[in-house]
C-alpha positions in Angstrom: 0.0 0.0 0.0 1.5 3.4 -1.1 2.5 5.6 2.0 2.2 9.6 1.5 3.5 12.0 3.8 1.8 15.2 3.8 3.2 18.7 5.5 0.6 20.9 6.4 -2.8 20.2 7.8 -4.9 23.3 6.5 -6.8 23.5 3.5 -4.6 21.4 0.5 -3.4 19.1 3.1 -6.5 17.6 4.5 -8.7 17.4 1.4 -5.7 15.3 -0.4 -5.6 13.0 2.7 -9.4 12.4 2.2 -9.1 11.1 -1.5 -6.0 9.7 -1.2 -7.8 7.5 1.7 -10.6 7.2 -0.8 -8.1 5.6 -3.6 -6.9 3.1 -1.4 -3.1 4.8 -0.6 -2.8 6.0 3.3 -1.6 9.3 4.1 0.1 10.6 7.1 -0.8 14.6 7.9 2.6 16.4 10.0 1.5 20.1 11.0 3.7 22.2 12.9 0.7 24.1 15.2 -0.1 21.9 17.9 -3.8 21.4 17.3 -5.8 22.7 14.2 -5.1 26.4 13.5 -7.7 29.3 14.4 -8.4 32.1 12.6 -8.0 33.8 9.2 -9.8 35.6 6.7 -13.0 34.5 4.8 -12.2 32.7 2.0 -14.4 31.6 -1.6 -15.2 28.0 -2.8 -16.2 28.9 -6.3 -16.5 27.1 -9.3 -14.9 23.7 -9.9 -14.3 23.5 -5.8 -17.6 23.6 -5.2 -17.6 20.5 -7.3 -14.8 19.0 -4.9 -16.9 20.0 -1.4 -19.7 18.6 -2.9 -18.4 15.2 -3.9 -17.0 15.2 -0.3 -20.3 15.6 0.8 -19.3 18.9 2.7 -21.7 21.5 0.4 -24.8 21.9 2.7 -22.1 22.7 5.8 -19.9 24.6 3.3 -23.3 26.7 2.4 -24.8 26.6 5.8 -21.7 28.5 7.9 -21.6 31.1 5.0 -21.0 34.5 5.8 -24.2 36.2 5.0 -23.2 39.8 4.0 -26.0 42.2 2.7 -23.2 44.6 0.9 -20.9 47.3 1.7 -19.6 50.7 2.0 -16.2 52.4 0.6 -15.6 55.2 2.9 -12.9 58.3 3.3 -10.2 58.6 5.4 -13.0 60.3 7.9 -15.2 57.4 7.9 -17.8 59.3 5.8 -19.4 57.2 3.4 -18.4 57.3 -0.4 -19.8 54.2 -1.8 -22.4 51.6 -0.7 -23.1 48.0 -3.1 -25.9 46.2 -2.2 -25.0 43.2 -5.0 -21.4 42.8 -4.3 -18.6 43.0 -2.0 -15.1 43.1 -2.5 -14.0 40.2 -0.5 -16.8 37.5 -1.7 -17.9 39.0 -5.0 -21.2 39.2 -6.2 -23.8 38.5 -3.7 -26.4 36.4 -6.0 -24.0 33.5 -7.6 -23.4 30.3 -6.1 -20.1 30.4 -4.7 -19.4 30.3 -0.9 -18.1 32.9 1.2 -17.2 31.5 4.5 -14.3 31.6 7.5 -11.2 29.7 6.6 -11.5 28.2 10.4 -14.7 26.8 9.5 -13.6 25.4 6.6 -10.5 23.9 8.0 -12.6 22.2 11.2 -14.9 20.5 8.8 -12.0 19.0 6.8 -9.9 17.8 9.7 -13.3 16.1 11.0 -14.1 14.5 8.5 -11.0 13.0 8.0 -9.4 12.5 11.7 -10.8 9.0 11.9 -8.9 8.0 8.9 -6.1 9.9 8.6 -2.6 9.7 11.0 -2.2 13.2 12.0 1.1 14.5 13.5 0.4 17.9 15.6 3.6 19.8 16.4 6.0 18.3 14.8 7.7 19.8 11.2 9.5 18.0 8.6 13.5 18.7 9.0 15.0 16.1 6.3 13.9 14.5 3.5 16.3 11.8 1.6 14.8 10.3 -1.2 16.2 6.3 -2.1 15.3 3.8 -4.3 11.8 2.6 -2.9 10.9 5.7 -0.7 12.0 8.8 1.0 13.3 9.1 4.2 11.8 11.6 6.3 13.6 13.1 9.4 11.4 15.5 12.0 11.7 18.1 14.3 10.9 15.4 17.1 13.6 13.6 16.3 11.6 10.6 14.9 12.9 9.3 11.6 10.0 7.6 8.9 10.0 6.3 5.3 7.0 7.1 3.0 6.8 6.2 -0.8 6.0 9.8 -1.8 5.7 13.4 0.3 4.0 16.3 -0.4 4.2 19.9 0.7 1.2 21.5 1.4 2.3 23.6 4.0 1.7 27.1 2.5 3.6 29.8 1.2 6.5 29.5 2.7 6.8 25.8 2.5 9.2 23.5 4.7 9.3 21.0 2.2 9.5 23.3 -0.7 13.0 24.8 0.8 14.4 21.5 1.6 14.0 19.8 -2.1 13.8 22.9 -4.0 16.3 25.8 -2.8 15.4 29.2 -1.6 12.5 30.4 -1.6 13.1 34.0 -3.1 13.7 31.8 -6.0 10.2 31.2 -6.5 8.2 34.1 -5.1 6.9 37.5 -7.1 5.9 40.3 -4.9 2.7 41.5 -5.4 3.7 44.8 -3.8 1.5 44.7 -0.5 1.8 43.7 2.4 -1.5 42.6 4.4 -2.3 41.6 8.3 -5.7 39.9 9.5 -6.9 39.7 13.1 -10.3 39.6 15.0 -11.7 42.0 17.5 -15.0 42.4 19.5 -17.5 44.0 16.9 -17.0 47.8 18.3 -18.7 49.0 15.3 -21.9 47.2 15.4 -21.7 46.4 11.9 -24.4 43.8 10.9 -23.8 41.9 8.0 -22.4 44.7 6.3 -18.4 45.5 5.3 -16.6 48.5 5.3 -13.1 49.7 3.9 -11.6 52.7 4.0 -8.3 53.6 1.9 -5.9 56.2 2.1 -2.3 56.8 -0.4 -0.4 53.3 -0.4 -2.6 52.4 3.7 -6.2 50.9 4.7 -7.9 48.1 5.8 -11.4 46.1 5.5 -13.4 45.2 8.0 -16.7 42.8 8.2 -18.2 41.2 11.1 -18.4 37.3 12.1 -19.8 34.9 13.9 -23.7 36.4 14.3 -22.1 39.9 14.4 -20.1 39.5 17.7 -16.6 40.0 16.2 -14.8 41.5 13.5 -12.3 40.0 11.4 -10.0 43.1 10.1 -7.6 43.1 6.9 -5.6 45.9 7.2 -2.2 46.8 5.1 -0.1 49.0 2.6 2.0 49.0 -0.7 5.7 48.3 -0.2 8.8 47.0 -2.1 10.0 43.4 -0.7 11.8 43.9 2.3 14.0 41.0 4.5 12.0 40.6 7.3 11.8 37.2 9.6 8.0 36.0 8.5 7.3 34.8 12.5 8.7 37.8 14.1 5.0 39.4 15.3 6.2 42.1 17.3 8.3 42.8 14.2 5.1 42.7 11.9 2.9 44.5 14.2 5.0 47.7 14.8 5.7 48.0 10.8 1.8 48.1 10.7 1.8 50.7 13.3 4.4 52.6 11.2 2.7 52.5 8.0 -0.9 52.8 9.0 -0.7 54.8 11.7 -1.8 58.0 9.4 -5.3 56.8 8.4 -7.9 58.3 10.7 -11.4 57.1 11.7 -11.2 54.2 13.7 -7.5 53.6 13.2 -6.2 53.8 16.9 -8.6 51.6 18.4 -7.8 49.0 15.2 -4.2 49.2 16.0 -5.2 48.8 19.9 -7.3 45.6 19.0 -4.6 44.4 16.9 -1.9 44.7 19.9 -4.5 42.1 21.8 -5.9 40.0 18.9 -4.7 36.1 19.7 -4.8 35.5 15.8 -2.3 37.9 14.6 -1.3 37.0 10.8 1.1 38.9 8.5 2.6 38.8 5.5 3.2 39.8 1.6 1.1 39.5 -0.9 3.0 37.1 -3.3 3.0 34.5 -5.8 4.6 31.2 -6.3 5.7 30.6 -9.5 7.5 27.4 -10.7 8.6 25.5 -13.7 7.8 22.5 -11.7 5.9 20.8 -9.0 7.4 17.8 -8.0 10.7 16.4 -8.2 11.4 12.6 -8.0 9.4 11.0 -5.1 8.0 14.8 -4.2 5.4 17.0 -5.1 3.8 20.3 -4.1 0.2 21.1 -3.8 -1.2 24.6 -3.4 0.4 27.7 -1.9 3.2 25.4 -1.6 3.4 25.3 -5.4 1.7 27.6 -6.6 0.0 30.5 -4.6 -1.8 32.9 -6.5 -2.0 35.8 -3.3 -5.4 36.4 -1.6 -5.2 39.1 -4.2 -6.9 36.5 -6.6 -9.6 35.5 -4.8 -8.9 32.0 -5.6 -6.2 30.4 -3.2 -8.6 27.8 -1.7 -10.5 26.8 -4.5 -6.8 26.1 -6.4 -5.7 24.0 -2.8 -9.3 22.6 -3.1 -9.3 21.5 -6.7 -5.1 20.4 -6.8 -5.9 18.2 -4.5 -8.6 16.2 -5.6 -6.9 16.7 -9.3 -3.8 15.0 -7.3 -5.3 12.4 -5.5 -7.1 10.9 -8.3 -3.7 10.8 -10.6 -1.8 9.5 -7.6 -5.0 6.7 -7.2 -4.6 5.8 -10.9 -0.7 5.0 -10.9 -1.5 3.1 -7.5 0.4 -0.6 -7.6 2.5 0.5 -11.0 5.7 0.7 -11.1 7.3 4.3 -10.8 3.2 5.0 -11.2 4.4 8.3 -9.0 6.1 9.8 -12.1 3.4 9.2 -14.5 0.5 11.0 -12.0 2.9 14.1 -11.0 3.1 14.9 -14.4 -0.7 14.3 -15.3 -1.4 16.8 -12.4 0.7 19.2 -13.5 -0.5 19.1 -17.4 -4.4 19.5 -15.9 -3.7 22.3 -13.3 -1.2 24.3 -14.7 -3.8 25.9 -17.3 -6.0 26.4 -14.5 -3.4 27.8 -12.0 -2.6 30.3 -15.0 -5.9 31.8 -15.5 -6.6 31.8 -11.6 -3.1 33.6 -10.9 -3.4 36.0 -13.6 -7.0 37.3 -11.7 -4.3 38.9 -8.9 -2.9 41.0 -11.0 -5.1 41.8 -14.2 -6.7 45.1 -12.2 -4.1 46.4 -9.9 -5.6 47.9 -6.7 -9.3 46.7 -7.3 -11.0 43.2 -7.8 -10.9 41.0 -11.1 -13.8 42.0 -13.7 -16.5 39.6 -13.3 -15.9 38.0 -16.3 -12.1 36.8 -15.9 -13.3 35.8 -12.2 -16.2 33.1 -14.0 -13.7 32.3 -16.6 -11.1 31.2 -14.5 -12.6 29.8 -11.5 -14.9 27.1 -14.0 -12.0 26.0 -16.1 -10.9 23.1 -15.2 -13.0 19.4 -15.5 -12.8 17.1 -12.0 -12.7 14.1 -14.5 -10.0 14.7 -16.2 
């Protein structure tokens, strides 16, 4: 039976343990938190990954924990209103299609339980060494325990362990997208129901929309910026380059910087790409932001971890048993998403400072066939 290790238990990770289980291989999940990670930004299932949810039998709970936004307002640097949509919004499009807004939290609870009975998962632990040999590859861990698997996969984001270890640097592979972004929640001080708001001033603002019946905001707040070496888990670091760079917008600015200071779900980052001439190499492959991250400028970075999975689970079920099978499936999987990945990257960068037009968003996010 083919063993797959799998780095990273969040979005790609879990939903390629579940079909890989399904196909008869069994997969092992190693995540580096030490319990299923909290917090995040709302994300979309469109498209073809509504397709994958579905045939997981996830879509009523996928639709049912929705976010259920009635539209939004653009506002000046005062907080006076500029703008308002009732139809659309900028973080979950239009209001009336079929895909699914909802927190990536949520979604990552409902994969891991629908999976943990199944699946070997490996809470705080990391991948340290990998040394491919002729039947396998030899894994080596933070823990100190040492493991052979037939094949590994990094799904474990944009700055993926297993990515530096079998690839190189990761500078190599990333294009800045020329922002940088944080996300946190807060109590809902606003008392916005349903309803976003987002205020931008110069190269600085944020979003904000309430969660969870109303009772707490999640908040995206960031700027324009060059790269810049910074250590990508140095918070205090992250937070006070925040501080500096936002610190100018007015309206509710202090007491979002405040509530940031206090959040427990502090993220930051830049807004970047992956892009590779290649996903796998020998015995491993990578899946998602690991491979091929298209920014949460796109709108698209789940449904891509969504769809590359199933698309990689079912190649890798295929080549089960053959000989050097492994070969044959990473390069199927690569000759079915890379098309797609194209299209869904290119919505990141096709209207700089504004959302995709609504007809590259439908275009890219349906064009890809589950079958094959």
């Amino acid at each position: 039976m083919t063993t797959v290790l799998i780095s990273g238990a969040g979005v790609a990770g879990p939903v390629l343990a579940y079909w890989l289980h399904r196909h008869g291989l069994t997969p092992t999940v190693v995540e580096r938190a030490p319990a299923v990670r909290g917090g995040g930004q709302a994300v979309d299932v469109r498209g073809a990954a509504l397709g994958v949810v579905e045939r997981m039998g996830l879509l009523q709970e996928v639709r049912r924990t929705r976010t259920r936004m009635r539209g939004m307002s653009v506002l000046d640097c005062d907080g006076n209103e500029i703008m308002r949509d009732t139809e659309a919004t900028f973080s979950g499009g239009r209001l009336d299609n079929d895909d699914v807004e909802l927190l990536r939290e949520d979604l990552v609870r409902m994969l891991h339980e629908i999976t943990c009975d199944d699946v070997e998962y490996v809470f705080g632990d990391s991948i340290t060494a990998l040394r491919e040999h002729e039947h396998g590859v030899l894994a080596g861990f933070d823990s100190g325990a040492r493991r052979d698997f037939d094949l590994v996969v990094g799904a474990d984001g944009l700055h993926s362990n297993v990515r530096g270890l079998v690839f190189g640097e990761e500078g190599r592979f990333l294009h800045h997208l020329g922002t940088h972004l944080a996300i946190f929640s807060t109590e809902n001080f606003l008392g916005l129901q349903d309803w976003q708001v987002w205020l931008r001033e110069g190269e600085a603002g944020y979003g904000i929309y309430p969660v969870r019946g109303n009772t707490e905001l999640r908040v995206t707040i960031g700027f324009g910026s060059e790269p810049f070496d910074y250590d990508h888990r140095d918070v205090e670091r992250h937070m006070r380059l925040v501080e500096e760079r936002c610190a100018g917008l007015r309206w509710e600015t202090p007491r979002l910087l405040k509530a940031m200071r206090e959040a427990p779900d502090f993220y930051f980052d830049a807004m970047a790409q992956v892009r590779m001439d290649r996903w796998s190499s020998g015995r491993v492959a990578l899946l998602g932001d690991a491979g091929y991250c298209p920014s949460p400028m796109s709108g698209q970075g789940t449904s891509l971890s969504l769809v590359g999975a199933c698309v990689l689970a079912g190649e890798l079920g295929r080549a089960a048993g053959t000989p050097g099978g492994h070969r044959a499936a990473f390069a199927r999987y690569e000759e079915r998403m890379r098309p797609f990945v194209a299209l869904n990257q290119a919505l990141a960068t096709e209207n700089p400072g504004g959302p995709a037009p609504e007809e590259s968003v439908e275009r890219a996010k349906n064009a890809i066939s589950l079958d094959g």
